[in-house]
C-alpha positions as CSV (number, residue, x, y, z in Angstrom):
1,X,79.1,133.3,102.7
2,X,75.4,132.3,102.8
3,X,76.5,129.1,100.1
4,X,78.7,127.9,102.4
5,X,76.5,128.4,105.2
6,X,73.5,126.1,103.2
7,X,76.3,123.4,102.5
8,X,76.9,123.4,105.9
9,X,73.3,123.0,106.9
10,X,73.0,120.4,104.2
11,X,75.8,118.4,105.6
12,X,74.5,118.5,108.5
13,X,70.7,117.6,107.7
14,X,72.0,114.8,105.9
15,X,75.0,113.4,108.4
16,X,72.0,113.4,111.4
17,X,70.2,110.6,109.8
18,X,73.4,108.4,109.0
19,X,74.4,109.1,112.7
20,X,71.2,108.4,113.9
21,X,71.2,104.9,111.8
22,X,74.8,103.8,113.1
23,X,73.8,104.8,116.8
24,X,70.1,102.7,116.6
25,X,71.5,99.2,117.3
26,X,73.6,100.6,120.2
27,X,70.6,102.2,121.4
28,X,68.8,99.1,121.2
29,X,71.6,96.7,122.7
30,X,71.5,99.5,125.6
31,X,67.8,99.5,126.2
32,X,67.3,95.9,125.7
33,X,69.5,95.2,128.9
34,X,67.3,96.7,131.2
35,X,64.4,94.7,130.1
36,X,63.2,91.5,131.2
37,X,63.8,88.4,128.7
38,X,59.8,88.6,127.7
39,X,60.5,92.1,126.9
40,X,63.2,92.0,125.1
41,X,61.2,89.7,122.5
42,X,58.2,90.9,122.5
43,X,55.8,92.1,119.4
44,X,55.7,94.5,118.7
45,X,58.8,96.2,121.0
46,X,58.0,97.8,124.2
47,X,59.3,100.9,123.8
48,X,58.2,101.8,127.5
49,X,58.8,99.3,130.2
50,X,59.8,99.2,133.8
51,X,64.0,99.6,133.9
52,X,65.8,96.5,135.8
53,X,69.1,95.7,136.4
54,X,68.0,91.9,137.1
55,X,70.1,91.0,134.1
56,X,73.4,93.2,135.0
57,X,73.1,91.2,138.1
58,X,72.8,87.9,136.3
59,X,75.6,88.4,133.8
60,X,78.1,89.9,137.0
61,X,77.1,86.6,139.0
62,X,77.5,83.9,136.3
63,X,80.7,85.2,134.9
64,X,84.0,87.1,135.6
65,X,83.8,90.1,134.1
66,X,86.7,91.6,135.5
67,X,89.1,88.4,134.5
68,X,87.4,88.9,131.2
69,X,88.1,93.0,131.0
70,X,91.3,92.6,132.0
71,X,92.3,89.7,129.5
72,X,91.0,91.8,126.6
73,X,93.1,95.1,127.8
74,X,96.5,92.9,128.5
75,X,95.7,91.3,125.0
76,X,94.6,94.5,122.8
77,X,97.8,96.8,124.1
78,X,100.0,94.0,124.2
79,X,99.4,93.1,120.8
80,X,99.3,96.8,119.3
81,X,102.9,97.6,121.4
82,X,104.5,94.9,119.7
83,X,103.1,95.3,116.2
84,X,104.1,98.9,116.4
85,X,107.5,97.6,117.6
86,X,107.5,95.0,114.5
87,X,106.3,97.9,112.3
88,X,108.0,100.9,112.9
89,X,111.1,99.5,111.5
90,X,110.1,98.1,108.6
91,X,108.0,100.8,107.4
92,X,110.9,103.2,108.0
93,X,112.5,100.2,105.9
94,X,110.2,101.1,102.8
95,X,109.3,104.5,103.0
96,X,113.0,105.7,102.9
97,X,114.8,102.9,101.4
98,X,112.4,101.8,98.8
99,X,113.3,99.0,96.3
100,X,111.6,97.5,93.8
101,X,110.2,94.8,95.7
102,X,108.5,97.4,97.7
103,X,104.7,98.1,96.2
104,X,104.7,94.1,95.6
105,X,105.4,93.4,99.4
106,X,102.8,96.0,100.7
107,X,100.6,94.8,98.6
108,X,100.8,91.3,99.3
109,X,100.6,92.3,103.2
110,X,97.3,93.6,102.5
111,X,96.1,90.6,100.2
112,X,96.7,88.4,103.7
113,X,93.6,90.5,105.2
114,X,91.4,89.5,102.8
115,X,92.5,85.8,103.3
116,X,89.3,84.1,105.3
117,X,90.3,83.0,109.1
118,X,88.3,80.0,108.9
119,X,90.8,79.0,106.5
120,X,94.1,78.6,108.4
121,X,91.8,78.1,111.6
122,X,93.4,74.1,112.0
123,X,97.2,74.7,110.9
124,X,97.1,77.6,113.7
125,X,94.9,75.5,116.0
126,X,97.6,72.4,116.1
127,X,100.0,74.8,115.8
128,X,98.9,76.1,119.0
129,X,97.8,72.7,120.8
130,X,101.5,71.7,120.5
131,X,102.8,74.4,121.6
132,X,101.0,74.6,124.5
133,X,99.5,78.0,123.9
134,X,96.0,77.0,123.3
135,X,93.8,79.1,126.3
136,X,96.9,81.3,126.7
137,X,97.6,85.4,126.6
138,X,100.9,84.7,124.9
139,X,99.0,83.3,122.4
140,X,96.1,84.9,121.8
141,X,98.9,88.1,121.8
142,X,100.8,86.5,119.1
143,X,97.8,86.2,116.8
144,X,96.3,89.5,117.3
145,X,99.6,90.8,116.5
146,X,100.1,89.0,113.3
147,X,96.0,89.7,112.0
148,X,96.8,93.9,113.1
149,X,100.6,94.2,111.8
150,X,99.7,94.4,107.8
151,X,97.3,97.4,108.8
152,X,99.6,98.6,110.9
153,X,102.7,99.0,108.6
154,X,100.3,100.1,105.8
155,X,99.3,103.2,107.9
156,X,102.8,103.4,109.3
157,X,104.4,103.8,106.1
158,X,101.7,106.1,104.3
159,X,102.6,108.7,107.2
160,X,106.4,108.0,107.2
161,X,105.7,108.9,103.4
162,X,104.7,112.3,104.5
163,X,107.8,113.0,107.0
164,X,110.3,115.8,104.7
165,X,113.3,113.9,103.2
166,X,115.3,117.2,104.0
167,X,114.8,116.8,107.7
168,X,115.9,113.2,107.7
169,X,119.1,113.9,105.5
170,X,120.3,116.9,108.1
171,X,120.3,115.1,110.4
172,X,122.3,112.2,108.7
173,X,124.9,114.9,108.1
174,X,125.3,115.7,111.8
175,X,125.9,112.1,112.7
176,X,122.4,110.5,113.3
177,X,122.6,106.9,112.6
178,X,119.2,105.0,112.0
179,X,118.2,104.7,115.5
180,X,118.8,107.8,116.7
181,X,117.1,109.0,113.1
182,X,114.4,107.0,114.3
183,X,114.0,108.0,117.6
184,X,114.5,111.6,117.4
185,X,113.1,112.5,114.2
186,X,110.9,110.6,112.8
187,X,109.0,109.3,115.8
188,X,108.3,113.0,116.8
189,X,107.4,114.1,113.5
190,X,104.6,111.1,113.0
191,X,103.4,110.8,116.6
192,X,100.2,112.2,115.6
193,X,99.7,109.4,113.0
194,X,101.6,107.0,115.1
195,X,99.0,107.7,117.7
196,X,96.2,107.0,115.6
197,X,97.8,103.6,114.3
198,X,98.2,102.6,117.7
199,X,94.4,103.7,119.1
200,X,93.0,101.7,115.8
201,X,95.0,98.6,116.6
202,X,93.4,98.6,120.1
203,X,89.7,99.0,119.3
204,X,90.5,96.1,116.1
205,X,92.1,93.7,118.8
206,X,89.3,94.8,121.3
207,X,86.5,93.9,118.8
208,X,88.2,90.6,117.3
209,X,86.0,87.8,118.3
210,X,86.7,84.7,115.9
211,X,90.0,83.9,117.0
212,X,89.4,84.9,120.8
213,X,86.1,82.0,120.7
214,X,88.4,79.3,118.7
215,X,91.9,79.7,120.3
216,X,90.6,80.2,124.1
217,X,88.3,78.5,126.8
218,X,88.4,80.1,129.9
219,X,91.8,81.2,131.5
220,X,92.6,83.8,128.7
221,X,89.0,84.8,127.5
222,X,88.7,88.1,126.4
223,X,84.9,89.9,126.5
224,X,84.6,89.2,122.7
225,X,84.3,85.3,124.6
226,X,82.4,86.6,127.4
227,X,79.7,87.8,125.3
228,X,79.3,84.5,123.7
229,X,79.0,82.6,126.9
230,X,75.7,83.9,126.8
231,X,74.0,82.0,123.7
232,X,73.2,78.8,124.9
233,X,71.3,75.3,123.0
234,X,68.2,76.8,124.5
235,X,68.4,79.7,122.8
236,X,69.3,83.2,123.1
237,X,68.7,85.1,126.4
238,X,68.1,88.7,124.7
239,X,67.6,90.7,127.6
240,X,71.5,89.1,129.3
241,X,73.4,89.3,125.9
242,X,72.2,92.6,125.3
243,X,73.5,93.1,128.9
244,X,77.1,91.1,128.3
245,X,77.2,93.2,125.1
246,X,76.9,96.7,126.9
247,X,79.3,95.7,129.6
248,X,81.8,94.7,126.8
249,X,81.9,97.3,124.7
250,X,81.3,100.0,127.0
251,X,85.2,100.1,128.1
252,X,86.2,100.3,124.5
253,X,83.2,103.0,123.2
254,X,84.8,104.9,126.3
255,X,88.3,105.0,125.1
256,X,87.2,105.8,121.5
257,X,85.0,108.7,122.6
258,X,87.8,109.9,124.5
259,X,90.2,109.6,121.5
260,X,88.6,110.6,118.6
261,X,90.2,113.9,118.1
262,X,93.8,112.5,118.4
263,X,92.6,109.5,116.1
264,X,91.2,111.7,113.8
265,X,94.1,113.9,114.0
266,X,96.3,111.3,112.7
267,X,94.5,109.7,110.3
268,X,93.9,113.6,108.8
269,X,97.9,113.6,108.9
270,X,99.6,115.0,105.9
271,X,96.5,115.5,103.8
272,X,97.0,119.4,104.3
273,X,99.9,120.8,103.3
């Protein structure tokens, strides 16, 4: 009893500083925004200054923020609804009905994320241009979708590996075909890792900034592009992109605070038995 209770402490002793070295440059991003630009640069740091929220007002008046926020939200759960609808079926697809072709094809799913962005950046941007979907939500949807979907089926199967054969084939006996099987066994069975799938595909698509600055200008901008309105040829404004920054990523920290049992939940799923 009193081993596990010193392991415990240790844990904890050591997970504080970690925590406390993740959470710094959030801290920092925070503070710096309610500091004026001579502040925000100066040397050493001011670590205590008169609060302002000159440069809140500054970011709200030069851009749309809302437009912006509401972009990013149509885009992130637009883009994880339909990977998950791209996904579900084909991980069900390999888990269950495995062939020998399989491993190879998850694997080489995963090999596309390591495949740098720069490098299809002008196929996809002509692509786009003649399409008509450059500056676009359908668009920026579409390639959010394709960039999430090989995480998304590698998570998706990985839990679908987990789901009881046995419960599957009963219900084949009594009549289930694959959509039904589908629907009423297997998506209740993995909805906690389902879930978690889903809430990581929203905070990737959130966060994904390369595309979002190449593929967009103005009318489908998501806050990944809002923040980077705010670096200019005379430099960076500190104080106002720390500002842009907090505004950004506040909606998004929110929702992960919110979620992180259920995310952790599923990404736990199946490891106890």
């Amino acid at each position: 009893m009193k081993r596990t209770l010193r392991n415990k402490a240790l844990f904890t002793a050591a997970a504080w500083p970690v925590a406390l070295v993740i959470f710094f440059p959030i801290f920092w991003m925070l503070v710096s925004g309610f500091k004026t630009e001579v502040e925000a640069v100066s040397t050493p740091p001011r670590l205590i200054f008169r609060p302002t929220l000159e440069n809140y007002a500054a970011v709200w008046q030069r851009a749309d923020y809302v437009r912006h926020a509401v972009n990013s939200v149509i885009v992130s759960v637009g883009s994880t609804l339909l990977a998950l609808g791209l996904a579900l079926p084909a991980a069900y697809a390999m888990a269950f009905f495995p062939t020998r072709r399989t491993k190879p094809t998850l694997l080489w799913m995963l090999s596309t994320k390591m495949l740098p962005p720069v490098g299809v950046l002008v196929p996809i941007y002509l692509l786009f241009r003649d399409l008509g979907l450059l500056d676009s939500r359908v668009g920026l949807l579409m390639v959010y979708t394709l960039v999430n979907l090989p995480i998304v089926i590698w998570m998706l199967f990985t839990f679908f590996k987990e789901v009881p054969r046995e419960v599957l084939e009963a219900g084949r006996m009594d009549g289930a075909g694959p959509g039904r099987e589908i629907a009423s066994l297997l998506l209740p069975l993995s909805l906690p890792g389902i879930t978690s799938t889903a809430l990581l595909a929203v905070i990737l698509a959130w966060n994904e900034a390369f595309w979002s600055l190449n593929l967009t200008a103005a009318k489908a901008a998501p806050l990944t592009a809002f923040m980077a309105s705010f670096s200019s040829p005379e430099g960076l404004f500190w104080a106002k992109l720390s500002a842009a920054s907090t505004m950004a990523i506040a909606p998004i920290v929110v929702f992960g605070w919110l979620s992180q049992r259920q995310l952790v939940r599923g990404l736990t799923f199946g490891a106890i038995k």
